[in-house]
C-alpha positions as CSV (number, residue, x, y, z in Angstrom):
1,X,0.0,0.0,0.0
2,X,1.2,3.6,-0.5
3,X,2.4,5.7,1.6
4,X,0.0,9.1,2.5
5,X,0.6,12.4,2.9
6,X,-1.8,15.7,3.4
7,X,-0.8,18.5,3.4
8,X,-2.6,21.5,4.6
9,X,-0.6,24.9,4.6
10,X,-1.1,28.5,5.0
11,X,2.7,29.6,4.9
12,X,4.0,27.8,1.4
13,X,8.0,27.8,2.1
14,X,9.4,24.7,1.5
15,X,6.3,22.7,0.7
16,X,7.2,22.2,-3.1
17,X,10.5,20.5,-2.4
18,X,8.6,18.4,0.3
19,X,6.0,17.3,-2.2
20,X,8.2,16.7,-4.8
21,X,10.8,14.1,-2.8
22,X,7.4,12.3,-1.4
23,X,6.4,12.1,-4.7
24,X,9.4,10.8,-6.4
25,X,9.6,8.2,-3.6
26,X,5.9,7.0,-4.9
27,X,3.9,8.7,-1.9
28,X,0.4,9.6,-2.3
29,X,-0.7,13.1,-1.7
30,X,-3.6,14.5,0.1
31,X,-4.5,18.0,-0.2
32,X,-7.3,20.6,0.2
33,X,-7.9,24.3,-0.7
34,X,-4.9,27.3,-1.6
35,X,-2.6,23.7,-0.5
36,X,-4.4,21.8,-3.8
37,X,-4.0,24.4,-5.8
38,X,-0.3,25.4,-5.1
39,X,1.2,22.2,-5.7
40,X,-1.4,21.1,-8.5
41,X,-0.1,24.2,-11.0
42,X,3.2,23.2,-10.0
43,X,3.1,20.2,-11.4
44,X,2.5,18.2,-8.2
45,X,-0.5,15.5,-8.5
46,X,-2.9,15.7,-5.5
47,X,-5.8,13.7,-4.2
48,X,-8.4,16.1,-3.1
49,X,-9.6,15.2,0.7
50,X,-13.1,15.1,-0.1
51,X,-12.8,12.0,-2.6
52,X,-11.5,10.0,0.5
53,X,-14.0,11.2,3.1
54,X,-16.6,11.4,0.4
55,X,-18.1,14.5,1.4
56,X,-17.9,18.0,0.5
57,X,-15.9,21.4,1.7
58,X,-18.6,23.0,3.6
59,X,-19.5,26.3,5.3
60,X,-17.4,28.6,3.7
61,X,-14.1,25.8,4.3
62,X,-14.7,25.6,7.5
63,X,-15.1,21.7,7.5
64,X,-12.7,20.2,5.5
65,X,-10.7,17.5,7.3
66,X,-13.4,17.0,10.3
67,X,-14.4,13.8,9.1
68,X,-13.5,9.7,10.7
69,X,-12.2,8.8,7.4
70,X,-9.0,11.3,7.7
71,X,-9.0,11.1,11.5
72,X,-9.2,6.8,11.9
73,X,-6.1,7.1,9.6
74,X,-4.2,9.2,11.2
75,X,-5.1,7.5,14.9
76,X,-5.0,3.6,13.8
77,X,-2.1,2.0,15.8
78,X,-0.4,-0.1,13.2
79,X,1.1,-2.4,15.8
80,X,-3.2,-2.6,16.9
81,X,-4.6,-5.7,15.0
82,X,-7.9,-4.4,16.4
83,X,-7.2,-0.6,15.2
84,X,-6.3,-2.2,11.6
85,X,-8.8,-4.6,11.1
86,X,-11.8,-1.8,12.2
87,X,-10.3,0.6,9.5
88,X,-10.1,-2.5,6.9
89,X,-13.6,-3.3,7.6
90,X,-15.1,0.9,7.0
91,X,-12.1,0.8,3.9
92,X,-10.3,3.7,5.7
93,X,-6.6,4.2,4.1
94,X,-3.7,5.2,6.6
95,X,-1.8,8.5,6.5
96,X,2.1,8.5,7.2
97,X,2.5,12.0,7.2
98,X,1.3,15.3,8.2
99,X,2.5,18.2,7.6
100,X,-0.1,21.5,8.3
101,X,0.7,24.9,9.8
102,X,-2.4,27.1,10.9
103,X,-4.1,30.4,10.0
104,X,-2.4,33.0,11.3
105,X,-4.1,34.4,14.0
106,X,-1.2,35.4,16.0
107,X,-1.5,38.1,13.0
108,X,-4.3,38.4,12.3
109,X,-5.7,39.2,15.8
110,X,-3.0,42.5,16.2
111,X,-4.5,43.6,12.5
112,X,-7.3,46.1,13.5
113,X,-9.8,43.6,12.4
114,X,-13.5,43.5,13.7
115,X,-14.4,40.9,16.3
116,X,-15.9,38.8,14.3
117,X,-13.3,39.0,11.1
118,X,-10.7,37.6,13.4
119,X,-12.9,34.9,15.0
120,X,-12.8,33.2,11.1
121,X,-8.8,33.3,11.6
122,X,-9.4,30.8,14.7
123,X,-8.0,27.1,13.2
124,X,-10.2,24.2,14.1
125,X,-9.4,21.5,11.6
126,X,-5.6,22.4,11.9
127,X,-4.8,21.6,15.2
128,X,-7.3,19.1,15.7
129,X,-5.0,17.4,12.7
130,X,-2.2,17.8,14.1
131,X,-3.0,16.9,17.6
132,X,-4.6,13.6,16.3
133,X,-1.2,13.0,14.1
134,X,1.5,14.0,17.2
135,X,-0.3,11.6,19.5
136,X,0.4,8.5,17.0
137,X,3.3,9.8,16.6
138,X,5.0,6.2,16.6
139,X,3.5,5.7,12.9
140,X,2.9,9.3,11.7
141,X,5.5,11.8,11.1
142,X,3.9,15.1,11.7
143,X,4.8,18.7,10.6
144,X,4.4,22.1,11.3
145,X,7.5,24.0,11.1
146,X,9.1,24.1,7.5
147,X,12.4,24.1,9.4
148,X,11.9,20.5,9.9
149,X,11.1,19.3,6.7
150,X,14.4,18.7,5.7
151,X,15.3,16.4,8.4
152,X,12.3,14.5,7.5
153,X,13.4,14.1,4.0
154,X,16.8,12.9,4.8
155,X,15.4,10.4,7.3
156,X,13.0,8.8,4.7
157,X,16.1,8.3,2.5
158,X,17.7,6.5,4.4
159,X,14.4,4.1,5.1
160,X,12.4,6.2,8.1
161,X,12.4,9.0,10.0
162,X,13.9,7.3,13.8
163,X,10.8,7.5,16.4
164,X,13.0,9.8,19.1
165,X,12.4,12.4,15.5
166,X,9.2,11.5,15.3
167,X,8.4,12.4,19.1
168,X,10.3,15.4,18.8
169,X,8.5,16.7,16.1
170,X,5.2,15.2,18.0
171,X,6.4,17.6,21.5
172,X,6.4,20.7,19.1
173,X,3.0,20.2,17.7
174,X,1.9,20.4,21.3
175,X,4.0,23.5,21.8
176,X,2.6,25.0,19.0
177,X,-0.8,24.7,19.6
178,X,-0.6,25.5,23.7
179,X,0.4,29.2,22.8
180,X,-2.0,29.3,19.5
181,X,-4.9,28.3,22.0
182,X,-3.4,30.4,25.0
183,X,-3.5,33.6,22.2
184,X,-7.3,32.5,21.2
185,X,-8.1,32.2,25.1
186,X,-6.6,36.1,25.4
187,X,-8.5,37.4,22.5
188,X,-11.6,35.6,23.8
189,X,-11.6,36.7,27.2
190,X,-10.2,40.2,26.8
191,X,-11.3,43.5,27.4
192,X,-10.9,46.3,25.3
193,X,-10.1,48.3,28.9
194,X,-6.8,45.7,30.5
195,X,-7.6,47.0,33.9
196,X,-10.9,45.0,33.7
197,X,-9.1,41.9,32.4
198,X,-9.6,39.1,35.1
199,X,-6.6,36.4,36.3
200,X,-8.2,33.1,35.1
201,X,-8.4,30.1,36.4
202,X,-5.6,29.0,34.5
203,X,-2.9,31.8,33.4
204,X,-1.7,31.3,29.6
205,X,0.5,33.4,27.3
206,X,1.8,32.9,23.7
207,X,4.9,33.3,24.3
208,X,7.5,33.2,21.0
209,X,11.2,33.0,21.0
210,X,12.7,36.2,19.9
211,X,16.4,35.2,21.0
212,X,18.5,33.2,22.2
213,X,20.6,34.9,24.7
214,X,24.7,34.3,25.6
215,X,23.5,33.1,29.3
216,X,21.4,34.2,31.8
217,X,22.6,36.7,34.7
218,X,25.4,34.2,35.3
219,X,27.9,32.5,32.3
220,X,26.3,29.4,34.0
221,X,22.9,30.0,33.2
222,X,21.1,29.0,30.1
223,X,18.3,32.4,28.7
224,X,16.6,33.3,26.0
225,X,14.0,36.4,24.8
226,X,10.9,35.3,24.7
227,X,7.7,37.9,23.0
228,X,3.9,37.7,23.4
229,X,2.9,36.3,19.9
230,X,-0.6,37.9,20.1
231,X,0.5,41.4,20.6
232,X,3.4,43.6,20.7
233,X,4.6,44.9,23.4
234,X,7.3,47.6,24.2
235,X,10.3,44.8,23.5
236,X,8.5,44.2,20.1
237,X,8.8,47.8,18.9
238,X,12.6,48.1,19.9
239,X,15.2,48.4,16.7
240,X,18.5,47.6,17.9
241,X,21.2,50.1,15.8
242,X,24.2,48.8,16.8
243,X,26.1,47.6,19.5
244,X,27.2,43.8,21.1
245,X,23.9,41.5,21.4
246,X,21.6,42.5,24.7
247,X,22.9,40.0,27.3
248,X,19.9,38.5,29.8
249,X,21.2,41.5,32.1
250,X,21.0,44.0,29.8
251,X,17.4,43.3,28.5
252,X,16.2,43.3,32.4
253,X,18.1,47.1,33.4
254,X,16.3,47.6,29.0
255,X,12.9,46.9,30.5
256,X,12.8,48.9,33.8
257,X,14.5,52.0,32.1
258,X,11.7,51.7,29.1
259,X,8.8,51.5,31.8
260,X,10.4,54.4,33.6
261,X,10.1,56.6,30.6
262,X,6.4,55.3,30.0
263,X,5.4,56.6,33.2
264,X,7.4,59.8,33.3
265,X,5.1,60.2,30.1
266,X,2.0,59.0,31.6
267,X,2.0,60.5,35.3
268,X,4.1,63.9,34.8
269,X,4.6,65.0,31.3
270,X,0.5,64.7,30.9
271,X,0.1,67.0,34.1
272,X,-2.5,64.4,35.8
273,X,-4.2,65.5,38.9
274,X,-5.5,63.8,42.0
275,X,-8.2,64.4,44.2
276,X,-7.1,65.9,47.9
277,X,-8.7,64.9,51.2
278,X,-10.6,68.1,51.3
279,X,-12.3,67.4,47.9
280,X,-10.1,69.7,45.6
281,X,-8.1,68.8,42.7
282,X,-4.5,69.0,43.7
283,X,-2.7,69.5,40.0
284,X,0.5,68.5,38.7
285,X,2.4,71.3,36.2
286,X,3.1,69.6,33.2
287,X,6.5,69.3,31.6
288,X,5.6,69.4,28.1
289,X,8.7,70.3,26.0
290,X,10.8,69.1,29.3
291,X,13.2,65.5,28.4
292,X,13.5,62.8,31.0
293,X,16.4,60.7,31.8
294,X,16.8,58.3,33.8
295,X,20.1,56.2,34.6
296,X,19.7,52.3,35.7
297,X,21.9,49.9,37.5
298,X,21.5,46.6,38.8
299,X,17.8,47.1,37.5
300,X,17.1,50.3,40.0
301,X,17.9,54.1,39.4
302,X,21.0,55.5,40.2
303,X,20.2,59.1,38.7
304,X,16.8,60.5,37.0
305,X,16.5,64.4,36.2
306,X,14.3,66.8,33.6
307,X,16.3,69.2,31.2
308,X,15.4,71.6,28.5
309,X,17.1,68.8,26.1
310,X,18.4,65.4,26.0
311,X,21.8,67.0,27.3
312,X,20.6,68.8,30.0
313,X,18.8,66.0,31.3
314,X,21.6,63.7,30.6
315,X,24.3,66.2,32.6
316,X,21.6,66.3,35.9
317,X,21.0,63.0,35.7
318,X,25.1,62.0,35.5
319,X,25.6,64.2,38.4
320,X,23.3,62.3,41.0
321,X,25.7,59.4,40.5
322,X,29.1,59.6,38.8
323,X,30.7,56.5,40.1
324,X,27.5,54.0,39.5
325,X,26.4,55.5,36.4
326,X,29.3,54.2,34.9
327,X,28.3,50.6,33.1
328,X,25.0,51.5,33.5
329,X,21.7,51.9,31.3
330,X,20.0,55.0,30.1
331,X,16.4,55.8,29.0
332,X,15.5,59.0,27.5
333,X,12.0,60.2,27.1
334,X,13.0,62.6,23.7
335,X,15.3,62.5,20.5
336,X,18.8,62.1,21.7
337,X,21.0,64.9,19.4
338,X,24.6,65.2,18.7
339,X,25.5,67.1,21.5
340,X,23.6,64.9,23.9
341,X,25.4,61.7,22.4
342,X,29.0,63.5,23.0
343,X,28.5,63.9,26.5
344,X,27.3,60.3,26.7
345,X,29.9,58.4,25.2
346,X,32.9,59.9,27.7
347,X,31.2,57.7,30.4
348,X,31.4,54.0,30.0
349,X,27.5,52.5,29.5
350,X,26.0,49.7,28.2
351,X,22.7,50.6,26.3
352,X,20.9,53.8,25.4
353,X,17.1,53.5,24.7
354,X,15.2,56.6,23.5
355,X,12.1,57.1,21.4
356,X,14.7,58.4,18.2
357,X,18.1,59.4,17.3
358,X,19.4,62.1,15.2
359,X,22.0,61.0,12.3
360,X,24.3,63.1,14.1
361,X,23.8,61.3,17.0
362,X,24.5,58.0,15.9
363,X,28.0,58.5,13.8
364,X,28.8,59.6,17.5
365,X,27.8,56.8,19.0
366,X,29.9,54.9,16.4
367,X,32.8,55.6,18.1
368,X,31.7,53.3,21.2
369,X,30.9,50.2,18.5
370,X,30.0,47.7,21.9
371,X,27.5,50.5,23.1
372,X,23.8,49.4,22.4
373,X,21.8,51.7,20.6
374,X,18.5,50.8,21.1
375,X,15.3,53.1,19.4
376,X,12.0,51.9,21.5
377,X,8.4,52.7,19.7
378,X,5.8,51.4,21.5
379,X,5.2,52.7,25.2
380,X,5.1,50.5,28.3
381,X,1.7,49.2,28.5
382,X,1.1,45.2,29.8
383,X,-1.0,45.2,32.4
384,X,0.2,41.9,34.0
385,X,4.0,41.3,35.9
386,X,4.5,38.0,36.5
387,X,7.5,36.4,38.3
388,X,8.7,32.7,38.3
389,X,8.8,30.8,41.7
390,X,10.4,27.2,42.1
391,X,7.4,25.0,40.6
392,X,5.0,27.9,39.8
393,X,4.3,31.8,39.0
394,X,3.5,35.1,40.6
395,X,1.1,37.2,38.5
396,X,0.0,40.5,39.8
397,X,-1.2,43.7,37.7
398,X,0.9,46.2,37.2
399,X,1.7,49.6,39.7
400,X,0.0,51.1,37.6
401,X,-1.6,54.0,39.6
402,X,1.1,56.7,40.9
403,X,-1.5,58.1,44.0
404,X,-4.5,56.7,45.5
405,X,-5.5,59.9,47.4
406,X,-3.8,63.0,48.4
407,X,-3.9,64.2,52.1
408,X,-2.2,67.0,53.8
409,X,-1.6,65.5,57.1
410,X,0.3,68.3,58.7
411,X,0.2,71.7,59.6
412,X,2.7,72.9,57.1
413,X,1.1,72.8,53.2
414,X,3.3,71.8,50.5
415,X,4.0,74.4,48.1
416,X,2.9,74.5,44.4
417,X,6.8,73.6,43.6
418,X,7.1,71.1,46.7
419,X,3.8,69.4,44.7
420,X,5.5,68.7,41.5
421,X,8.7,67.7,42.9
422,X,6.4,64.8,44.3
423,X,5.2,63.8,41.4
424,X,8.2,63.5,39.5
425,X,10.1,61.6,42.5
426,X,7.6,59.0,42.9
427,X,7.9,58.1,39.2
428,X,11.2,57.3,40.3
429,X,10.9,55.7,42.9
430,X,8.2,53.5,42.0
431,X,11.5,51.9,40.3
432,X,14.0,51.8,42.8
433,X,14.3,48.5,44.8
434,X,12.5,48.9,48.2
435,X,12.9,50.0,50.7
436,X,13.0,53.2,48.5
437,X,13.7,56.9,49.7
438,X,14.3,60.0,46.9
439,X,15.8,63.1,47.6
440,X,14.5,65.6,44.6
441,X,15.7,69.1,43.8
442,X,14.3,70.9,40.4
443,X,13.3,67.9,39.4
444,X,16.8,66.1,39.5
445,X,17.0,63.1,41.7
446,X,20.0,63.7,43.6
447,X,19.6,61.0,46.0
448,X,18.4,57.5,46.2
449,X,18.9,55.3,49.3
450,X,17.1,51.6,47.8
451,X,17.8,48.2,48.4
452,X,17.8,48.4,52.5
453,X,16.4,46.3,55.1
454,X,15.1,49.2,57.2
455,X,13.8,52.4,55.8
456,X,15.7,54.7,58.1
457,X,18.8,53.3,56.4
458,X,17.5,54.1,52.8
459,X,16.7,58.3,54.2
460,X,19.7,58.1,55.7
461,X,21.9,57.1,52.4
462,X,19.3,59.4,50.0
463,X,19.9,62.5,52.3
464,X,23.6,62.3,53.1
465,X,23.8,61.7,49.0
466,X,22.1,65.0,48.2
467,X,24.4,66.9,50.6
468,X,27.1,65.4,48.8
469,X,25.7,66.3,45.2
470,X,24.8,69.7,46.5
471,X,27.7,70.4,48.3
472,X,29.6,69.6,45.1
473,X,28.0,71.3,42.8
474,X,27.8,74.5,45.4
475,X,23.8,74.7,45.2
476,X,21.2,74.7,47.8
477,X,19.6,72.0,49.5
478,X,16.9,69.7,48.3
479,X,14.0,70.5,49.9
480,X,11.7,67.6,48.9
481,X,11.9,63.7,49.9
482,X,9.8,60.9,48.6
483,X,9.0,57.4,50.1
484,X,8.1,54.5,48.0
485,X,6.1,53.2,51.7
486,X,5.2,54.5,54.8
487,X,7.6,55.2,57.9
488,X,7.5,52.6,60.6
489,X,8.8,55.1,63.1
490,X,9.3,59.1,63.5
491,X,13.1,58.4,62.5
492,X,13.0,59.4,58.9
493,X,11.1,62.7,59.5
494,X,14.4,63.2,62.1
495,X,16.6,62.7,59.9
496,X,15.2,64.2,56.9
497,X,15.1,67.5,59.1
498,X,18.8,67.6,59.9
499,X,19.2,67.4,56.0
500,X,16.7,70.9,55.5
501,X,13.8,68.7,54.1
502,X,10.6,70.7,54.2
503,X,8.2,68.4,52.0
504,X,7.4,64.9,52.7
505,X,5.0,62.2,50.3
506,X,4.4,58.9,51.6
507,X,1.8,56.1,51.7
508,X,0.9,56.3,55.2
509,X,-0.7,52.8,56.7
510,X,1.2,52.9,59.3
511,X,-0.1,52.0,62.8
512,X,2.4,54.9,63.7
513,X,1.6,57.6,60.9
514,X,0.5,59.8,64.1
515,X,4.1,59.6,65.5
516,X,5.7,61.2,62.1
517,X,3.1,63.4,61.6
518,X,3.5,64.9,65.2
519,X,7.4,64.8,64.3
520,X,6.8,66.5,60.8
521,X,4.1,69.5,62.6
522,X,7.1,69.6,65.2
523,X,10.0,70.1,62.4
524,X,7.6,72.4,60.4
525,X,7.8,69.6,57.4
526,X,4.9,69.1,55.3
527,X,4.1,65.9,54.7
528,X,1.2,64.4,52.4
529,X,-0.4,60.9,52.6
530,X,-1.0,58.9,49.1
531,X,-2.7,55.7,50.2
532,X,-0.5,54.1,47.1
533,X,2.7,52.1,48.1
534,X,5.0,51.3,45.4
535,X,7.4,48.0,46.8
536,X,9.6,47.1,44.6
537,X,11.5,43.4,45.5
């Protein structure tokens, strides 16, 4: 009896040259649609599917394959006399080989098209093919990835493809089709708002290869880049102009310095506002025309200012942190000139991410040809962070909400100034590793105390880091200090008073908020309750 293939594709690479060796070695082939018609006007003979199931294409293609006399042959156990005898008896032929890729709806569902126009893009007969073909995977070679084929034809030259092959190729069906139903289950249960979106039962994402990576965060460790297949987010809008390959590292200090920008844009440069305790609207000035930098290393900020231009960000943002800047990541909010890209490359750093570069720009940048250039296009915008634990996953939503309230707890007030120097600091610290104190002055961070096991530490490293920066620079003292979470004890107000601070935002929630707000009335500090804490582990 002859061997049988079908073949069923939407993407055509390499399916001639398949066709043609089966047919040479005397193989049948089974075809349907766009597939039929390929090969057929290529010179390729083809049985059509519906002369073996004996029934028609049908609504609008969408049953073509759905039918016992293609599924029996693809599920009969040869080494079943039971399974062979019943297809015998109902005349049912085997089939040796599938090879099928499915519509594209990873594509088709980022494609602006109506609800509806995407649902026809869903594959049924596909995967239910190639499910039915990988588990009998012991007497059908299946395909979906034209990379493969060529093995396969090299295997059936030499008398059959060896069963660890076939298995292999069986395991990526099953890969395949977990993140093509994963990206189905998104569409189907998304909403057009993400904040609405629920955490399901079970948590699925098409996730894609995009690289594979040197090693992970250790020359030990096995990585690779992996992108959501359904969507893109703001890694699948980044154009890499030059530069070494982004280590596992590199792509982690890529993504907090990306968000960081996303919600300068989102929280300050778009001059939101919040509702005080007292029913006013407390407003943030807007920075329009103002560039942010921010400076990352070890995946939290070392260094974040505002500046007329990319260089006068850059120069503030340098100056919070000359020694830890250096190896260290940038993100820029606006077009990074000529000028801008001089003063960067006399430091040492690893990648630059803005939203463009100037031409100018870039021959300077040529200079330093290990220094990533990387142009990002698409803001920060999943809703979801997830983080792996041993045998599972964390999955939160996003801090995605920069106050909850704002209340004046003291008898000071802040100052229109004192207000947007708040704003801007707890964009930044929202991104430095808790516990999390900023010391702000003219919207320049110019000193962050993160990473500490007690918070009075964390004020105490911020505030003796803004003398330092101040005293170096021969300016005044910062004025304004931010908490990512509330203070524990009255400490921090102490301290932050021997360092001239006069403006305090924190969370509150403490069951000892009254003890730094008697310390703050006491010190003549203002201090102003958010409700929204921003940990960062």
């Amino acid at each position: 009896m002859k061997k049988r293939a079908l073949m069923s594709v939407f993407v055509k690479d390499g399916i001639l040259e398949l066709a043609q060796y089966l047919k040479s070695a005397d193989w049948e082939i089974l075809s349907t649609g766009g597939t039929a018609k390929y090969l057929t006007q290529n010179g390729i003979e083809v049985t059509d599917v519906s002369s073996v199931t004996n029934f028609p294409e049908c609504l609008d293609g969408r049953v073509k394959t759905l039918h016992p006399a293609i599924h029996a042959g693809l599920l009969a156990r040869r080494d079943n006399p039971e399974h062979m005898k019943t297809i015998q008896d109902l005349d049912i032929n085997t089939i040796d080989l599938v090879c099928v890729n499915l519509y594209p709806f990873f594509e088709k569902v980022q494609a602006g098209l109506t609800f509806p126009e995407t649902v026809e893009f869903i594959d049924i007969g596909g995967p239910t093919m190639i499910r039915a073909a990988a588990k009998n995977y012991q007497d059908v070679i299946v395909l979906t990835d034209p990379a493969d084929y060529e093995v396969v034809i090299e295997g059936l030259k030499t008398g059959d493809v060896p069963v660890e092959v076939k298995r292999y190729l069986a395991g990526k069906v099953f890969n395949l089709t977990s993140a093509y139903d994963a990206a189905v289950s998104r569409f189907m249960l998304g909403s057009e708002n993400p904040e609405e979106n629920e955490l399901q039962h079970y948590y699925t994402m098409p996730l894609e290869k995009s690289q594979e990576l040197r090693y992970g965060e250790n020359a030990h460790q096995k990585a690779a880049l992996y992108l959501t297949a359904d969507h893109k987010g703001a890694f699948g809008g980044m154009e890499q102009f030059q530069g070494k390959e982004l280590s596992y590292n590199n792509i982690r200090d890529l993504d907090v310095a990306w968000k960081a920008v996303s919600a300068y844009n989102k929280f300050v440069k778009n001059a939101e506002s919040v509702k005080s305790d007292d029913g006013s609207t407390v407003n943030f000035a807007g920075t329009e025309g103002s560039i942010f930098t921010i400076a990352l290393k070890h995946n939290t900020p070392c260094g974040a200012a505002l500046g007329k231009d990319a260089l006068d960000s850059y120069k503030k943002t340098y100056e919070c942190d000359p020694v830890s800047i250096f190896g260290g990541i940038i993100g820029c909010s606006g077009t990074i000139d000529k000028a801008a890209a001089e003063e960067m490359v006399k430091c040492f750093l690893e990648v630059i991410v803005a939203p463009d570069f100037t031409e100018e720009a870039l021959e300077v940048f040529k200079a330093k040809k290990n220094l990533r250039i990387i142009k990002a296009t698409i803001e920060a915008t999943e809703f979801f962070d997830s983080m792996s634990v041993d045998g599972g996953l964390l999955v939160q939503s996003r801090d995605n909400q920069l106050f909850e309230k704002w209340n004046v707890v003291t008898k000071a007030k802040p100052t229109q100034d004192q207000i947007d120097e708040m704003a801007f600091g707890m964009t930044v610290a929202m991104f430095a590793k808790s516990n999390a104190i900023v010391v702000v002055k003219d919207k320049t961070a110019i000193g962050i105390g993160c990473g500490q096991t007690n918070r009075i530490w964390a004020a105490g490293q911020a505030l003796s880091r803004a003398k330092e920066v101040t005293d170096r620079l021969g300016t005044s003292q910062a004025e304004v200090l931010i908490s990512d979470a509330f203070f524990p004890f009255a400490d921090c107000v102490e301290e932050a008073a021997k360092f001239n601070i006069k403006a305090i935002i924190q969370p509150g929630g403490s069951i000892r908020d009254q003890e730094s707000i008697d310390a703050a009335d006491k010190l003549g500090i203002a201090m102003v309750f958010t409700g929204a804490r921003h940990f960062k582990h």
